[in-house]
C-alpha positions as MATLAB code, in Angstrom:
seq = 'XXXXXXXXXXXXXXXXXXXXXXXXXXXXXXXXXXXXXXXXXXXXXXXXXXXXXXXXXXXXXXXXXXXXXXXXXXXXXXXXXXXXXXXXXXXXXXXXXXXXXXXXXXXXXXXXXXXXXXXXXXXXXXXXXXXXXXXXXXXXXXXXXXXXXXXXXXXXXXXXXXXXXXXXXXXXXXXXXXXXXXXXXXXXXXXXXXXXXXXXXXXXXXXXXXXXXXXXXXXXXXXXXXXXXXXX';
ca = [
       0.000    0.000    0.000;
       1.990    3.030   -1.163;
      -1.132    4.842   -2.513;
      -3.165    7.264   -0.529;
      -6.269    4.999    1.176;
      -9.382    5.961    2.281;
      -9.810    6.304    6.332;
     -11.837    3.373    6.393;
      -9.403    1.347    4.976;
      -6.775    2.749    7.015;
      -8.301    2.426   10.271;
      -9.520   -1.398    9.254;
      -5.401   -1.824    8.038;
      -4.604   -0.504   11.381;
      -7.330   -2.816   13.844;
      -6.015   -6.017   11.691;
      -2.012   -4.940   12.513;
      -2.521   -4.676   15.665;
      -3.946   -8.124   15.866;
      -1.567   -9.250   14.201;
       1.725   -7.793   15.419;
       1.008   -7.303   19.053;
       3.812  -10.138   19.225;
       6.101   -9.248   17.086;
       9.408   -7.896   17.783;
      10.592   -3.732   16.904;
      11.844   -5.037   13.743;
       9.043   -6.782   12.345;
       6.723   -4.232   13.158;
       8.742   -1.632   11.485;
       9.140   -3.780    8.212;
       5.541   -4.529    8.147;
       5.282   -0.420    8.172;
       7.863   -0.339    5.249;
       6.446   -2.542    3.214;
       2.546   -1.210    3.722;
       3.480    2.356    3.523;
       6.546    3.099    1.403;
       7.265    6.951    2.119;
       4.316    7.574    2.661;
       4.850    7.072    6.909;
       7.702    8.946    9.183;
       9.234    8.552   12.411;
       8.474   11.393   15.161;
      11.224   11.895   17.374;
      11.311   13.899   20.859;
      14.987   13.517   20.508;
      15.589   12.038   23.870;
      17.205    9.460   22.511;
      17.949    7.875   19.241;
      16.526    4.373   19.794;
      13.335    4.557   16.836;
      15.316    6.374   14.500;
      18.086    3.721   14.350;
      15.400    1.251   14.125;
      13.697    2.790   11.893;
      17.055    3.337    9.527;
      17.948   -0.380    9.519;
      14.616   -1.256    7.934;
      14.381    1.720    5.921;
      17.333    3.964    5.264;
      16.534    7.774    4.480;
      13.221    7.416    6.239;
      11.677   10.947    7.142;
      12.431   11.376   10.847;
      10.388   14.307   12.083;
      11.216   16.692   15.260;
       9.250   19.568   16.434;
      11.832   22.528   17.447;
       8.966   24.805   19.662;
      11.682   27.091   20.454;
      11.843   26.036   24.154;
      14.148   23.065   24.055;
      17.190   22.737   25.786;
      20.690   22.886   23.785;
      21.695   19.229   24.462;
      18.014   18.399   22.527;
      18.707   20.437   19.783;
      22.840   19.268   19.653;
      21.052   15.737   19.707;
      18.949   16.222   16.504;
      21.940   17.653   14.869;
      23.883   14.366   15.792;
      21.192   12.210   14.721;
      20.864   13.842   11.243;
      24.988   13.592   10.869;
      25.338    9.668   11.786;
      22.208    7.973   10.856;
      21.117    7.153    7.713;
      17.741    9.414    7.926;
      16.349   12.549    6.861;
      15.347   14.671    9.671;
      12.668   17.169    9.447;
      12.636   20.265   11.971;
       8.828   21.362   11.939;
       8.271   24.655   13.778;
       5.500   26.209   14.775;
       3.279   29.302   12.962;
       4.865   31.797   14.965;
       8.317   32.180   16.710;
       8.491   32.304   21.075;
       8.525   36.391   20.493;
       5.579   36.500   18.296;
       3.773   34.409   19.925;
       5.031   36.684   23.480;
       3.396   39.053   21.428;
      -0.231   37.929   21.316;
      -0.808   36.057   24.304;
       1.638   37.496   27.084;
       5.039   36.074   27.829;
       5.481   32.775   29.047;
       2.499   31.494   28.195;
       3.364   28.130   29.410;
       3.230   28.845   32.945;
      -0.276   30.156   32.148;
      -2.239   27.943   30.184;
       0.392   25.117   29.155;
      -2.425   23.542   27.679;
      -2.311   26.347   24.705;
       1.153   26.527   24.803;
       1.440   23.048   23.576;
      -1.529   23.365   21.115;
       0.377   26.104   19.542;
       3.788   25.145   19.503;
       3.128   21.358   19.085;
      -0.016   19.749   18.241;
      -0.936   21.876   15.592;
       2.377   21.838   13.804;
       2.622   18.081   13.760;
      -0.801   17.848   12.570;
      -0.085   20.041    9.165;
       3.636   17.970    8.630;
       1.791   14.773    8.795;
      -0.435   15.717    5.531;
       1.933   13.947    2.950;
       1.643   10.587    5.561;
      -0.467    7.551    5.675;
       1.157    6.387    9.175;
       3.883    7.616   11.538;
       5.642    5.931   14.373;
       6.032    7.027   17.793;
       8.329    6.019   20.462;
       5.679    5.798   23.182;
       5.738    2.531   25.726;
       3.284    1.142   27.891;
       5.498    1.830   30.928;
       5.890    5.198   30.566;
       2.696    5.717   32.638;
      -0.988    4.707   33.353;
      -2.324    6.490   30.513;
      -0.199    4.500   28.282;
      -0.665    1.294   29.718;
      -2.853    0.048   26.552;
      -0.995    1.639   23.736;
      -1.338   -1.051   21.080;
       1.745   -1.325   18.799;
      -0.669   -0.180   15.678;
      -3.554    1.758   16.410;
      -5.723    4.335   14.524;
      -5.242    7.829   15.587;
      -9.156    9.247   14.597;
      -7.777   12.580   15.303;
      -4.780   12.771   12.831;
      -6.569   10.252   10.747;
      -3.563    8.788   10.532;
      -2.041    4.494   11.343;
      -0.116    5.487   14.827;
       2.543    2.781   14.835;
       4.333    2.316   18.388;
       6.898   -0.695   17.609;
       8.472   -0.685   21.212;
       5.191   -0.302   23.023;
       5.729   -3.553   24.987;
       9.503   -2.565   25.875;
      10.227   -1.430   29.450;
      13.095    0.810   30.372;
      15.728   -2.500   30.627;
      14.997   -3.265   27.048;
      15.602    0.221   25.874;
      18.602    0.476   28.012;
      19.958   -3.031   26.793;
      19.342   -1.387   23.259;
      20.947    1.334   23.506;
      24.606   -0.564   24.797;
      24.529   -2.759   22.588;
      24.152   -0.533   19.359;
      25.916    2.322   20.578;
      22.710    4.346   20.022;
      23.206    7.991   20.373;
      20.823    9.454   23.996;
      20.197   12.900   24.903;
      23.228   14.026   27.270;
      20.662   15.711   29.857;
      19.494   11.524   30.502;
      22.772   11.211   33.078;
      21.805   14.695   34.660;
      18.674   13.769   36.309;
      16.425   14.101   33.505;
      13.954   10.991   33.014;
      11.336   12.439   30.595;
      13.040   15.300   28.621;
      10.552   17.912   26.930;
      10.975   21.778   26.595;
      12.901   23.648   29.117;
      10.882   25.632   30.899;
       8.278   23.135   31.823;
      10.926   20.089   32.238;
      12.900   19.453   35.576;
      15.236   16.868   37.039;
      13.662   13.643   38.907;
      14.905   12.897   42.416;
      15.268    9.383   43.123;
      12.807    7.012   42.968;
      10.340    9.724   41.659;
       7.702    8.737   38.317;
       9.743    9.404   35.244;
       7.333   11.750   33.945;
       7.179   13.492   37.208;
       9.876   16.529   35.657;
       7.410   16.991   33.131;
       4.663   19.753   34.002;
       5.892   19.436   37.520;
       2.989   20.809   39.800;
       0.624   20.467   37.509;
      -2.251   17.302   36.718;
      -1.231   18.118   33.018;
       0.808   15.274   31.861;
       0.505   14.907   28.277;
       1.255   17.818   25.577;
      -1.619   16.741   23.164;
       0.273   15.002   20.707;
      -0.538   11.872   21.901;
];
């Protein structure tokens, strides 16, 4: 299938693969999304770490590897991206949003993301990622059912009705071990900020260090009973 599909067919492609593939390994899942989709599905990367994209590139070198730049990230996220795009065999994509951080200062009031997050993310996020994913039957997402309750049931290929789009999450069923073991033995490259205290890494002013012990996710949107950005 490297034609554009209707919805319907999509979403029924997407309820059958998840059937299907709930078993199978990274790899497998990632091939079956090559050879359904052609280039006509991407990779979405927070740039945390590299682990999809080099997944990604051994099943399908040059794939589209997307990254949203809101103009809040830290430098070690951005000097990641930059690494990525120099050693693996992908093509990254920096989306950013309609306005820059000073425009959008501008109309709403600075620091709009100690405000109303919720906007924040809507802007600088969700609603870029929604016009980049256009030229896309499917994209692929590095989200895990460990990563918290809300994620618990990710399947590994689902139908996103929002983005009318085949969400494919090929390490859903990985916990942090896994990643970890991954990582060492590929040499895979992680987001520096990872061995200073960082679990979950997202933009800079709403991101903090985790003390010991603490939810991974609990740096992100500290203080707050927002935990997701929208994407997702």
């Amino acid at each position: 299938m490297t034609a554009t599909h209707t919805d319907e067919a999509l979403e029924q492609l997407a309820l059958t693969a998840a059937r299907e593939l709930e078993d199978a390994t990274a790899e497998e899942i990632l091939a079956w999304a090559s050879e359904t989709f052609g280039h006509r599905w991407c990779v979405t990367s927070s740039m945390e770490d590299a682990v999809l994209a080099h997944l990604a590139s051994r099943v399908q070198p040059g794939i589209d590897v997307v990254f949203l730049d809101t103009g809040y990230h830290f430098v070690e996220t951005i000097g990641t991206r930059d690494a990525v795009a120099a050693v693996y065999p992908v093509n990254v994509i920096t989306l950013t949003p309609r306005q820059t951080v000073a425009e959008q200062d501008a109309e709403y009031g600075p620091k709009l993301h100690d405000r109303d997050p919720d906007r924040c993310c809507a802007l600088r996020k969700v609603a870029p990622l929604q016009t980049s994913l256009d030229g896309y039957d499917a994209w692929a997402t590095g989200l895990r059912r460990d990563d918290s309750p809300e994620r618990a049931d990710t399947p590994v290929v689902g139908w996103d009705a929002k983005k009318r789009k085949v969400k494919i999450s090929p390490i859903a069923r990985w916990n942090q071990d896994q990643v970890d073991a991954y990582i060492l033995e590929h040499g895979v490259l992680t987001n520096p900020l990872l061995m200073d205290g960082y679990a979950s890494i997202g933009c800079e002013p709403c991101t903090r260090r985790v003390a010991p012990g603490e939810d991974p996710r609990a740096g992100r949107w500290a203080g707050r009973a927002k935990t997701e950005c929208g994407i997702h």
